[in-house]
C-alpha positions as CSV (number, residue, x, y, z in Angstrom):
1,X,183.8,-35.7,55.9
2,X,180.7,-35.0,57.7
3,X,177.6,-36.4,56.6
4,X,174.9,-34.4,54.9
5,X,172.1,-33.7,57.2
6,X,169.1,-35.3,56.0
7,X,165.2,-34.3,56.3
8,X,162.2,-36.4,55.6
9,X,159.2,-34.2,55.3
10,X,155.8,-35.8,54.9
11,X,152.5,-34.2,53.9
12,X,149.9,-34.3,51.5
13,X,146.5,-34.3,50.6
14,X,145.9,-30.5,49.9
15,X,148.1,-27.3,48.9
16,X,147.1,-26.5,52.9
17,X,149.3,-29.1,54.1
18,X,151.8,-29.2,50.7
19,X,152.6,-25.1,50.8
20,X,154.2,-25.3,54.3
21,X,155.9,-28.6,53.5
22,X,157.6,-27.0,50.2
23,X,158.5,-23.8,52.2
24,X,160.4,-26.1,54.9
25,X,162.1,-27.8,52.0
26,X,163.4,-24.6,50.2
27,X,164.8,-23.3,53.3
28,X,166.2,-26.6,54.6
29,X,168.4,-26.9,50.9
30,X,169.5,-23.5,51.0
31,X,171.2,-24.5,54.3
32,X,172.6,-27.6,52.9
33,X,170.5,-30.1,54.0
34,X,169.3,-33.3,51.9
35,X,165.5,-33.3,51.6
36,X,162.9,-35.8,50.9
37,X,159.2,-35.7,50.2
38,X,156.8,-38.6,51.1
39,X,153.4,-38.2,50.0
40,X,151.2,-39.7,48.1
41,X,149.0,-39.6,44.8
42,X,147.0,-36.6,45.5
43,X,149.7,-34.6,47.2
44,X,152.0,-35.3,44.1
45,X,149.9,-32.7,42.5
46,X,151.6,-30.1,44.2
47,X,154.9,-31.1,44.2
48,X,155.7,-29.0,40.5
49,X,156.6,-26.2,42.6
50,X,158.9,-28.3,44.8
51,X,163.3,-27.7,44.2
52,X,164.0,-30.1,41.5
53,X,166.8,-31.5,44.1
54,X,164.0,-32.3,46.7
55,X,163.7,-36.1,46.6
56,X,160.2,-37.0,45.9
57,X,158.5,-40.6,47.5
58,X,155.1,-41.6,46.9
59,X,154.1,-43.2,49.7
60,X,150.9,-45.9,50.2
61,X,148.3,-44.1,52.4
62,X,144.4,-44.1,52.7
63,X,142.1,-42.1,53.7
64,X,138.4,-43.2,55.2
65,X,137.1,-40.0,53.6
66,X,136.5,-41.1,50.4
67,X,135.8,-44.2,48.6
68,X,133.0,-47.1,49.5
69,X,132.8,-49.7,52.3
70,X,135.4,-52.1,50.6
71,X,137.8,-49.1,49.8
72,X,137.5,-48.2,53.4
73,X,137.6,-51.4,55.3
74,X,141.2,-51.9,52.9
75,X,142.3,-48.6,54.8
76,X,144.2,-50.1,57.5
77,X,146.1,-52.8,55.7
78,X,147.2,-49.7,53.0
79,X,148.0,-48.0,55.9
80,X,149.9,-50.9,57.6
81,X,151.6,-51.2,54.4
82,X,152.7,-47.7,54.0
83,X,154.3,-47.8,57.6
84,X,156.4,-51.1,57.2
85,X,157.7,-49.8,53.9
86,X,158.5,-46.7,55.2
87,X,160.0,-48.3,58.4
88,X,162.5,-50.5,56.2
89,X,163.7,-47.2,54.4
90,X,164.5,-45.1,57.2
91,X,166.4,-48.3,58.5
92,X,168.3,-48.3,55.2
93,X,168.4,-44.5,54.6
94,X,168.3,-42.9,58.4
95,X,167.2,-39.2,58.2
96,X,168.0,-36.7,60.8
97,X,164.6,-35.2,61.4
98,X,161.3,-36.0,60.3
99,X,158.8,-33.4,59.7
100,X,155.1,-34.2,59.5
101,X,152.6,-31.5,58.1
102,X,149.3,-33.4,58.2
103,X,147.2,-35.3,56.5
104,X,146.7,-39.1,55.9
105,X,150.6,-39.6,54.1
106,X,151.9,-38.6,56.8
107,X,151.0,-41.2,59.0
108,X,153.9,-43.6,57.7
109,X,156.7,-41.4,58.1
110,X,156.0,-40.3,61.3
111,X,154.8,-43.2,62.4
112,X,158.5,-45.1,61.3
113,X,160.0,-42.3,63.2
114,X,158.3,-42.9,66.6
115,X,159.1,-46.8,66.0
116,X,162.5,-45.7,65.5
117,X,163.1,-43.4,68.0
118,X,164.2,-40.4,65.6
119,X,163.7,-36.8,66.2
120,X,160.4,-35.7,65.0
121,X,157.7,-33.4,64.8
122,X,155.1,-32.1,63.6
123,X,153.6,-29.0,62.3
124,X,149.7,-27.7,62.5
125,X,148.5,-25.0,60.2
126,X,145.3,-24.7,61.8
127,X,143.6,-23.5,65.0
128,X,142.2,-26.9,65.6
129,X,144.6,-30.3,65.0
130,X,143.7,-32.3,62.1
131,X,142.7,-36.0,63.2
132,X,146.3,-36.7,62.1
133,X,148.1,-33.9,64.0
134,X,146.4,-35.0,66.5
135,X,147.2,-38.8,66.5
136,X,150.7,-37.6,67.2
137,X,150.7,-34.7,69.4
138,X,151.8,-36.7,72.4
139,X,154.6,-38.8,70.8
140,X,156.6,-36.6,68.7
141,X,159.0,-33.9,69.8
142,X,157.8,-31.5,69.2
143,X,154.4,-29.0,67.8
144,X,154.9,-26.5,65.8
145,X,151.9,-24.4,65.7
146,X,150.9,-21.9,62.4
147,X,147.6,-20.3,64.1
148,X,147.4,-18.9,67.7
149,X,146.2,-19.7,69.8
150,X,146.2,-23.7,68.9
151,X,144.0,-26.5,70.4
152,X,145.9,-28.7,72.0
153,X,145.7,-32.0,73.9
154,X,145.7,-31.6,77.8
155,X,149.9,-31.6,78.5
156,X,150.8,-30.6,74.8
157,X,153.2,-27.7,74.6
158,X,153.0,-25.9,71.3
159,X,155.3,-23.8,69.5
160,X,153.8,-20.7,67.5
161,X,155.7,-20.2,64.6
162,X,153.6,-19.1,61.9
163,X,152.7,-21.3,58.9
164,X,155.5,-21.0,55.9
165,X,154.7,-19.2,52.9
166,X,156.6,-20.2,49.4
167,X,159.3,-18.3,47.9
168,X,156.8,-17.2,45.5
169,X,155.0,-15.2,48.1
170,X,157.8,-14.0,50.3
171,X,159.0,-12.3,46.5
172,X,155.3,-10.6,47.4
173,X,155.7,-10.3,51.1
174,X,154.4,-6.1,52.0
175,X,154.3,-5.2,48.0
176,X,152.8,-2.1,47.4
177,X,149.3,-2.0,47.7
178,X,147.5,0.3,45.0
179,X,144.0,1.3,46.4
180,X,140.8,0.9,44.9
181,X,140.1,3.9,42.6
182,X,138.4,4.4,39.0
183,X,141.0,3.1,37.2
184,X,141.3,-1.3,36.8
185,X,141.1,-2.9,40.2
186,X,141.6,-6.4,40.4
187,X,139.6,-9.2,42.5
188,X,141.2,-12.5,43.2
189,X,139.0,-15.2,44.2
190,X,140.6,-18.5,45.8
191,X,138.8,-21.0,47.5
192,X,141.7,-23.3,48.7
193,X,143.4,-25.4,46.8
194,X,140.6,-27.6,46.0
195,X,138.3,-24.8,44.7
196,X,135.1,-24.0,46.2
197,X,131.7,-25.0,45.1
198,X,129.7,-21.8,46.8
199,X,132.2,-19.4,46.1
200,X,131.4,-20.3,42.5
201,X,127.7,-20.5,42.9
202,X,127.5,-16.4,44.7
203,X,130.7,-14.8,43.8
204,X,130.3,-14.3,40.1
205,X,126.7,-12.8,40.6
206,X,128.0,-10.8,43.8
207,X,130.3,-9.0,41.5
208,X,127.3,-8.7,38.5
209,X,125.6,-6.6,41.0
210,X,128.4,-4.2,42.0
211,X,127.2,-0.3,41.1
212,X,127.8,0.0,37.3
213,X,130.9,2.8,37.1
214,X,132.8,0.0,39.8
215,X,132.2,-2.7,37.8
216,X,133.1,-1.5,34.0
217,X,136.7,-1.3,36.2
218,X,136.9,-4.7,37.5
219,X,139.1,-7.8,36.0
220,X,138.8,-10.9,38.1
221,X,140.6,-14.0,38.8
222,X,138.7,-17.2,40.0
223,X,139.8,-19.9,41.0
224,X,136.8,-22.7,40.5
225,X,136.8,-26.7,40.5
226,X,137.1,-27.8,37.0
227,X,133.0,-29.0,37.2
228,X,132.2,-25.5,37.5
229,X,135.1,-23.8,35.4
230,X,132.6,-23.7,32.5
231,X,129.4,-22.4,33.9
232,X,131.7,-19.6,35.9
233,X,133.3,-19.0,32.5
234,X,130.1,-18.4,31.0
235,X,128.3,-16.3,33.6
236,X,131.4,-13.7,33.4
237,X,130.9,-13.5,29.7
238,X,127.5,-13.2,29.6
239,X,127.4,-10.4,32.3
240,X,130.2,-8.6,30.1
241,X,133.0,-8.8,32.9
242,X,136.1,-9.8,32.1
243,X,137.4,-12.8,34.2
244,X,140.6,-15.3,33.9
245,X,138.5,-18.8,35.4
246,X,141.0,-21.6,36.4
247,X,140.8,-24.9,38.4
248,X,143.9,-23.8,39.9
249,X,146.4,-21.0,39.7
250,X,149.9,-21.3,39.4
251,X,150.8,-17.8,40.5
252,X,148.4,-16.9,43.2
253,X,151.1,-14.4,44.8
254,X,151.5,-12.4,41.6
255,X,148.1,-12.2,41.3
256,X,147.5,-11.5,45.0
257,X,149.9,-8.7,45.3
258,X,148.3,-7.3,41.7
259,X,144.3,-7.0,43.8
260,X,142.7,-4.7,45.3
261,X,140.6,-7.2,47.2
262,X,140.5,-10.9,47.7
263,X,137.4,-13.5,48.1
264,X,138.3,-16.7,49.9
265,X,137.8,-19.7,52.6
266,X,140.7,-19.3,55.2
267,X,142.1,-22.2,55.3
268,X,145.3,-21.5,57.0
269,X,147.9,-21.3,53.3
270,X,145.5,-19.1,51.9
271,X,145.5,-16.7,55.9
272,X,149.2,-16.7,55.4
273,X,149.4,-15.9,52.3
274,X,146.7,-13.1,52.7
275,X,148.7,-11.7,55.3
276,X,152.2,-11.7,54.4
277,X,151.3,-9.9,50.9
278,X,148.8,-7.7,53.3
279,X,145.6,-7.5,50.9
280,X,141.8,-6.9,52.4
281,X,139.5,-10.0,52.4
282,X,136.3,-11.3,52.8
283,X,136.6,-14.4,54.2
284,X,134.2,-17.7,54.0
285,X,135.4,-20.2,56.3
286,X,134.2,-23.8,54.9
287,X,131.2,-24.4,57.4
288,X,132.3,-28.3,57.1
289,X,136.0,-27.7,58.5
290,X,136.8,-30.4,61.2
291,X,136.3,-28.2,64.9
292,X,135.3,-24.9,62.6
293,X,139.0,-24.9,62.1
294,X,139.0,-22.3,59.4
295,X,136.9,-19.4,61.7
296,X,139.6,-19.9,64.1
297,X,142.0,-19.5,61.5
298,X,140.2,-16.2,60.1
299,X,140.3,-14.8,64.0
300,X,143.8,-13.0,63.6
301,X,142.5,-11.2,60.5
302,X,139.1,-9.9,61.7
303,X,139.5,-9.1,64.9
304,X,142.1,-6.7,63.2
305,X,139.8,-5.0,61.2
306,X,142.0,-6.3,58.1
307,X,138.9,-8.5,56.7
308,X,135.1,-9.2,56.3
309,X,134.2,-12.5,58.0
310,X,130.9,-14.3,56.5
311,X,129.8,-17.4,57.8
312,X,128.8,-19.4,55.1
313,X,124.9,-19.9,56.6
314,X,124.9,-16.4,56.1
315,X,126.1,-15.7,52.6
316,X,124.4,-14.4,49.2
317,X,124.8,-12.9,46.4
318,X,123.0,-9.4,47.6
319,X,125.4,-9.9,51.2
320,X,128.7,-10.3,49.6
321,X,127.9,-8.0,47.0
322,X,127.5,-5.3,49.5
323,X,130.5,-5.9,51.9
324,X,133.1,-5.9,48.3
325,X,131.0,-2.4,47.3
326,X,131.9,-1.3,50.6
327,X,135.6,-2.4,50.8
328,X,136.3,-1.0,47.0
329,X,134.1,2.4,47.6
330,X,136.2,3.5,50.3
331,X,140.4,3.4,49.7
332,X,141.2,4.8,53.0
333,X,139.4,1.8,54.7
334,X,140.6,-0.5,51.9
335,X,144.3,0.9,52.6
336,X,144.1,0.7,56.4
337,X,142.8,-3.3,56.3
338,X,145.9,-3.9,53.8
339,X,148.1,-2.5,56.4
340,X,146.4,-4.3,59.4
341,X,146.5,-7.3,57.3
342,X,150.4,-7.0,56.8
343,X,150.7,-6.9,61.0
344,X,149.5,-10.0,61.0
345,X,151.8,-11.8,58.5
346,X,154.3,-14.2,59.7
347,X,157.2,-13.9,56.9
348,X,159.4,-15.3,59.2
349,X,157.5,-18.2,60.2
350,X,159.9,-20.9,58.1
351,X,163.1,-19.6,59.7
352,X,161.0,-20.1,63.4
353,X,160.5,-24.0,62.1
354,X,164.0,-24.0,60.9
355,X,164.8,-23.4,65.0
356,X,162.4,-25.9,66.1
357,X,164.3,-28.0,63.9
358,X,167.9,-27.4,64.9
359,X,166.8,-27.5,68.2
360,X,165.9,-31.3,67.6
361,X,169.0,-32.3,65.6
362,X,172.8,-31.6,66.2
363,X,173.4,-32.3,62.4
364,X,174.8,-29.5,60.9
365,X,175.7,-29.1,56.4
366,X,178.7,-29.3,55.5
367,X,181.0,-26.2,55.2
């Protein structure tokens, strides 16, 4: 009997690197393969929308991010850790591919696999590779690239393949996009995974400001850390508009595909997303991003006349206000950046990964 194939994915950190990582994993069980996670505390967060079959590892990892000088001169020796655990089980339990997505768990699987000599690669959502991605451009197998064009490393070939979107929103993928009109509109505000301070600091007053007979129509969805959920919460109610405020949202496509306009960073999840549903945004990149990795990521979008770009040096209240009057006063435009939005989606970015994949392994499922 042939083996099973066998895939190790590794990611965590944030939904940016998680939401590929799951997409990879549904598509890789639908084709028979056996699929394991490895992450760690704070990408375990995500994993509730993982297949209930997909083996999930928590991993010791590190990050010099957070944390003080103790927590991150014990970096390395967490780190050190994390790869000679992880070597021993792929010694044990040898997979056929491994699949890194980024991000600081990732370092221990991938890093087992170059020891080992198994096929791997990795896959960056971005325009610019993560210090991670980065670290193993030049000794995996291959890159698999979600934004184009990608910087790379001098004599680094990349792959464009789109970055994977959930089932969830390939269920959305081109719905029908009802214009802005004077009946209820919908705005969905999303500031990555994590939530966005200044989205929650201008976007709520943005929308207070809109011309009365627009706003008595508007319901809004926003998505803000749980330090601001109560003071976002409260502004709505005390400017009388009606507003769902969440730390996070389990059903960001529904809600997506149900707007008329979305608010957001463009971190490269939240691009796909956007693109594949085919909604008009106004897009905040975080100012912060390593290499000013989310305005690259926006580039496809803009220059397509599918969304509003504002830097974040330039946003107010009175700016964004205007730009969302403008988008929600005018359905033709609204309809055409939906539409030029959609041209820029990738729905078939998992099955290009799922390629890169085979291409690396002969293992085939069982039949």
């Amino acid at each position: 009997m042939t083996k099973t194939p066998f895939m190790v994915i590794a990611a965590g950190g944030t939904g940016g690197h998680m939401f590929p990582a799951q997409a990879l994993a549904e598509e890789m069980l639908r084709q028979g393969w056996r699929v394991k996670l490895s992450t760690d505390g704070r990408g375990a967060r995500y994993t509730d929308g993982f297949p209930h079959v997909v083996e999930i590892e928590e991993i010791t990892s590190a990050t010099f991010a957070r944390g003080g000088k103790l927590a991150k001169l014990a970096v390395p020796f967490k780190i050190l850790g994390g790869i000679l655990s992880m070597t021993l089980r792929m010694m044990r339990d040898k997979p056929d591919v491994v699949v890194g997505f980024g991000g600081y768990p990732a370092i221990p699987a991938v890093t087992a696999a170059w020891m080992l000599r198994l096929p791997r690669m990795i896959h960056e959502q971005n325009g610019v590779l993560g210090w991670v991605n980065k670290l193993f451009a030049k000794r995996v197998d291959t890159v698999a690239c979600g934004t184009w064009p990608t910087d790379l490393p001098a004599g680094v070939e990349g792959f464009h393949t789109g970055n994977p979107v959930r089932g969830s929103v390939l269920e959305k993928a081109g719905a029908p996009y009802i214009p802005p009109g004077d009946y209820p509109m919908s705005i969905l505000v999303i500031g990555g995974s994590q939530g966005a301070r200044i989205l929650s600091d201008v976007v709520p007053e943005a929308i207070a400001n809109l011309p009365i007979d627009m706003l008595r129509n508007i319901n809004v969805s926003h998505q803000a850390r749980g330090e601001d959920e109560d003071r976002v919460r409260a502004f709505y109610d005390q400017a009388g508009i009606r507003a769902d405020v969440q730390p996070f949202f389990r059903d960001v496509p529904r809600r997506m595909g149900e707007a008329q306009l979305v608010i957001s960073r463009s971190g490269a999840s939240s691009i796909a997303d956007i693109s594949v549903i085919g909604r008009p945004s106004v897009l905040i990149p975080f100012a912060a991003a390593t290499g000013d990795h989310q305005t690259a990521n926006a580039r496809g979008l803009t220059e397509a006349d599918a969304a509003v770009l504002i830097p974040e040096s330039l946003l107010d209240s009175a700016t964004l206000s205007r730009h969302i009057t403008a988008i929600l006063e005018n359905p033709d435009a609204a309809i055409q950046m939906a539409h030029s939005a959609l041209e820029q989606g990738r729905p078939d970015a998992t099955e290009a990964l799922v390629a890169l994949v085979d291409k690396l392994s002969p293992a085939t499922p069982n039949t």
